[in-house]
Structure formats: structure tokens, C-alpha cells
N, C-alpha and C positions, 0 to 999 in steps of 0.2 A: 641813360642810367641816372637814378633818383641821388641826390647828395646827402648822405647816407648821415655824414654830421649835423647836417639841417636838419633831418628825421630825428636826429639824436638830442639837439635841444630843443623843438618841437615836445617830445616824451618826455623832458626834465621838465618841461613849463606845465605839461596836464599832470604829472605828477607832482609839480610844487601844488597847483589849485585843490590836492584832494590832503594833500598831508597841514600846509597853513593851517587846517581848524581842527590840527593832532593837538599829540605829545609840546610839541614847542611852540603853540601855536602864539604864547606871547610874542616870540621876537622872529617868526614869519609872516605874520599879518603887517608885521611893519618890517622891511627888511632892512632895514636904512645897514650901514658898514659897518656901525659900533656892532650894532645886533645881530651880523654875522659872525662878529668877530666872538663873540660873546658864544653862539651856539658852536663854530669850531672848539672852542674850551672846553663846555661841555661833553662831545663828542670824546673829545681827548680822554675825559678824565674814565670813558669805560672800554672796556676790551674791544679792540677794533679789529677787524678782519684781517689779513695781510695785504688785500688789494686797497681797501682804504687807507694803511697805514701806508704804502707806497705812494697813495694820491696827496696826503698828506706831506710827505715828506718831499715830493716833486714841488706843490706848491708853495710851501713857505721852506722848501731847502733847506730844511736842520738834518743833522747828523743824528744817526741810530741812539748815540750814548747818550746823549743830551737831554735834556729836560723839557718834552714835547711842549708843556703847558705853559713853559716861561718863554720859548721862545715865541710861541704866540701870542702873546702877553704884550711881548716887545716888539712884533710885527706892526708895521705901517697900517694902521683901520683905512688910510685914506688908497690901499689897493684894493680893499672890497668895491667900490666905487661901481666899477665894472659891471661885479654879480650884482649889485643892488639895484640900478639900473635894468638890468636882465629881466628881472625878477620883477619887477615895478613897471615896465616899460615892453618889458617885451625889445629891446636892442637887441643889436647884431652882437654875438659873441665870439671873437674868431680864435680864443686860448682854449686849447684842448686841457691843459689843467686846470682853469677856470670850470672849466664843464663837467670833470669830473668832480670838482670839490663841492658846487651845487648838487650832484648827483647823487652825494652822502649826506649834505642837509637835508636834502628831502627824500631820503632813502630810498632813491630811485633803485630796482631791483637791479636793473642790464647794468652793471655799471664794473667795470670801466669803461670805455667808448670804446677799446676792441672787442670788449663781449658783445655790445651793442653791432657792432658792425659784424662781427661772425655769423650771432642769430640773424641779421637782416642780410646778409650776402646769401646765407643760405636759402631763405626766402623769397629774394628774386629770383634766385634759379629756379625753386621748384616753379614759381609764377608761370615764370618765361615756358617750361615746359607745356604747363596746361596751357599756353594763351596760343603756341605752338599746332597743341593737336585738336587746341578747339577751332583753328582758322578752317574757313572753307579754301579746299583747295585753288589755286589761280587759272585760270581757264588760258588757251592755246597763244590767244591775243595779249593775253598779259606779258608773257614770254617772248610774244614776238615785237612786243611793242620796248620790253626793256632791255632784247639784245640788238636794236638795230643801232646800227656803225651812223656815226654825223658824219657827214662831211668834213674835211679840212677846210678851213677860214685860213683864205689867204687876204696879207695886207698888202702894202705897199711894197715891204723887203723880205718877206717868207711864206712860205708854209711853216703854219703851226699846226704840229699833228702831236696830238696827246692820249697817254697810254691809260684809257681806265683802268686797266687792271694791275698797273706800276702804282697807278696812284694808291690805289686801296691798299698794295701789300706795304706800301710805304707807311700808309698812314694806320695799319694796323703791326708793322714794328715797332712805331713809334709807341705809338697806348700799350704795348706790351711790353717796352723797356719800363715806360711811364708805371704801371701799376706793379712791376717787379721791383724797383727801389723807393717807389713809394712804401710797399709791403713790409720791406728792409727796415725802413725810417721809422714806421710805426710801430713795427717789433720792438725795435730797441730801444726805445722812447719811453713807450708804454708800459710794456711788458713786465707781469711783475715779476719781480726778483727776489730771491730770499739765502739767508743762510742758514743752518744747521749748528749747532755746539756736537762736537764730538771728542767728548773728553780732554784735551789741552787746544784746540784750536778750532776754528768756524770752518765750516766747506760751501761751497757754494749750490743751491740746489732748486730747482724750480717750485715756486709757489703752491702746487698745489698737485706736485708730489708727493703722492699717496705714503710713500715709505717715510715721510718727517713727521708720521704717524704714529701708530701702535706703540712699540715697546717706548719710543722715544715720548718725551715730553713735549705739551703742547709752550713749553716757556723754549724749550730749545731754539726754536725758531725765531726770526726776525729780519726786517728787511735789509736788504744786500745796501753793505756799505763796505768800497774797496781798502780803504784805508786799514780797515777793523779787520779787515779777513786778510790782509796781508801782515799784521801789526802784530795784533792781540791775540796771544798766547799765556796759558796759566806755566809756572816755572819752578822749578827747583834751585835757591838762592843756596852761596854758600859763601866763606870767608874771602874767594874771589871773584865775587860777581861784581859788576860796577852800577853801585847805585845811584852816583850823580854824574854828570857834564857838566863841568861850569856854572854848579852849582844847581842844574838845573835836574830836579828829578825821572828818574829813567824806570823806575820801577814803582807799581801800584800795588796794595793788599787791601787784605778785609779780613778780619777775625768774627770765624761765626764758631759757635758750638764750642767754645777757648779753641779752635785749633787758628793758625793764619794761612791763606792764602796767595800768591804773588802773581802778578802777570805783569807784564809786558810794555802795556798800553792801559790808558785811560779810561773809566767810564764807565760804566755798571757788572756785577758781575751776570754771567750768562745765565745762570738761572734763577736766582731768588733776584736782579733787579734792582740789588741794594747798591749806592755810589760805594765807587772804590775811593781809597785815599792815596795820594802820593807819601813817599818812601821820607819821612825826615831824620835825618841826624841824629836826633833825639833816638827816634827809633831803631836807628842802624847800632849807637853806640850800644845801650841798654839793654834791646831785646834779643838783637837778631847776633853781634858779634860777640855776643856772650856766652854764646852758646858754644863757640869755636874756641871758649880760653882767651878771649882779648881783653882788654876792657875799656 
């Protein structure tokens, strides 16, 4: 069986040779690091798929609320290193998110490397079929040639008599434990993931999830951050709600259209995108307990 990842960067490398003289072809003809780092930016700054937003987010690890651009900003250029290399050289690459994130600079279509590997799993099966019922059948002698019994080889202190047919079921549990938790490993690695906004909190619900569709907005969505979906809920404040710890802010808003907002947690709100603010004193005294008769 063909190593399905090798094919994988294989197709990212004939697909960097046709896109280099695109769209970016300034800073793929040269791919040096600055200049990946530089087309990640770009990238960033327009509407990205949900499966590239998850490859992004795998490889420079920022949090959903955050500010994609800046944290790339302040990403180490000296770990492109690697792709740039790749790219230049044709090296070995053995990071599976390394592979995807070249696979959105040059807008390789299969990408992630499980879509990649799905269409090509399916593929050899059908192969295997036709190569199957294209063989000439094996003649009488074939058969008797590869069921006859060896002798035992005896040494000095035994007979050794070995079981072909223990060995092959042995050694086909083996590749099938093997490709069972490998399956696992890549699932849950890869796989994208996404949340939902459903009126005061996130749900969690698979990428490409027909229903995070239709009536629902395409801002609704975004990729699975547990923090956020166990945290961040929008709220109903009143004269005993607790808006600090130790001085340290425990409640966000945002005032759109005069009305305010409150949630929970930190970090943009779920659909218009705009940064929320923390809760200050100023705030509490003036706007929000004045409302209850305090002052």
C-alpha cells in the first residue's frame, strides 16, 4: 500500500509549480519565511473556509477571539523555515499541519490531508478491484506449488515447526489494530470542528453540517474552541450580579444600536465580530447601577 502522505505532498508540490506564476506570484517565486509569513497575512485578512480556518488555527495555535492577524504578526518567521525549504528543495516534510498550511498557500483543492486521503483510500479500492478481475486466473501448479508443507528444520536442540497460517492471522490483527487507532488519531486531530451561536450560547456541531446553514447565518459559525463554548454566554445583569474578582473583570459588553449587551467571557461578539470590552467601575457606577436606584 502506497504512503498516502507522500502522494499528499507530492500533489502540494505540482500544485505549488502551477499557482507560483498566480495570484501571489511575488512571494511564491521566492518562498523564503518572511514571504510565507507575509502570504499567511494576506490569507487571513479575507473570508476563509472553516477547514482552513481550523489549519490555521492548528498551526500557529491562536484562540478563536483573538486577532488572527496579530497573532501572525508575532509568530516566529524563523518556523516557516521548514515550508520554505519544502518548497525550494523539495525536503522531507513530516508535520501534517505544516502540509496543510502550504496546501492553502497554494490552494491546493483536496485539502485537508483527510480529504486527501479519503479520495485516495477510495481509489485504491476501486484499483485493487479492476487489477483483481483483470489478472489471469492461476493455473493447478500455482496452487500446488504455494500450498506445499516445508519440512521442519531441525538444529542441534529442537524442532522448529512454524505455523503459516498463525503467522498471517497474527500479523493481519496486528495492521488492523494498527489502522483502527491510527483512524482514531487522525480523526481527532484533523477533523474539523466548528461551533454554532444559538441565541445566548455556542453548540458544538460538525463542520459541514448542512443545518449551520439556511435559516441560520453564515457569521454564526466558527471554529471549536472549548474554552469559548463552555464560558461564553450572552446575560441578563442586574443589581446583584458580580462584576469583579479581585478586581479583576468578570463581565464583557458592547453597545450597538444604543442598546448594551453582556456576556460572560471575553472576545468578539458572535455575530457582527466586533471586540467586546471589559466591565469597568466607571461603568458599573454610572450606567448599569443607576438604573436599579443606586448611585
Amino acid at each position: 500500500m502506497k504512503n498516502n502522505f507522500e502522494e499528499y505532498k507530492k500533489a502540494i508540490i505540482t500544485r505549488y509549480e502551477e499557482e507560483k506564476m498566480g495570484k501571489f506570484a511575488d512571494l511564491l517565486l521566492d518562498p523564503t519565511p518572511a514571504n510565507l509569513k507575509r502570504l499567511c497575512l494576506l490569507i487571513s485578512e479575507d473570508e476563509m473556509r472553516f477547514s482552513d480556518l481550523t489549519i490555521f488555527r492548528h498551526f500557529f495555535s491562536f484562540k478563536s477571539d483573538e486577532d488572527i492577524a496579530k497573532w501572525i504578526k508575532n509568530f516566529d518567521t524563523e518556523k516557516f523555515k521548514p515550508l520554505s525549504t519544502f518548497l525550494k528543495l523539495g525536503t522531507n516534510l513530516k508535520d501534517y499541519r505544516s502540509a496543510n498550511l502550504i496546501a492553502v498557500l497554494v490552494d491546493f483543492k483536496q485539502r485537508p490531508y483527510t480529504k486527501f486521503l479519503d479520495t485516495h483510500c477510495a481509489l485504491d479500492i476501486t484499483n485493487s478491484k479492476n487489477t483483481i478481475a483483470n489478472k489471469e486466473v492461476p493455473n493447478r501448479e500455482y496452487f500446488a506449488e504455494r500450498m506445499a508443507i516445508s519440512k521442519p528444520v531441525e538444529n542441534d536442540y529442537q524442532l522448529t515447526v512454524r505455523s503459516p497460517l498463525s503467522k498471517r492471522m497474527l500479523f493481519a490483527l496486528v495492521s488492523f489494530a494498527a489502522i483502527f487507532f491510527l483512524t482514531i488519531f487522525v480523526k481527532d486531530v484533523f477533523d474539523d470542528k466548528c461551533m454554532i451561536w444559538k441565541g445566548d450560547h455556542y453548540e458544538r456541531i460538525d463542520c459541514d453540517d448542512s443545518r449551520a446553514f439556511g435559516e441560520k447565518s453564515y457569521d454564526n459559525v466558527i471554529a471549536f474552541n472549548k474554552d469559548i463554548l463552555e464560558n461564553f454566554k450572552r446575560i441578563e445583569i442586574c443589581d446583584t450580579t458580580t462584576f469583579f474578582i479581585n478586581d479583576r473583570p468578570m463581565i464583557w459588553y458592547i453597545k450597538q444600536n444604543g442598546k448594551y449587551e453582556f456576556f460572560s467571557y471575553g472576545g468578539v461578539h458572535p455575530i457582527t465580530r466586533k471586540p467586546l470590552k471589559p466591565i469597568t467601575k466607571h461603568m458599573v457606577e454610572k450606567h448599569i447601577l443607576k438604573g436599579y436606584g443606586k448611585k
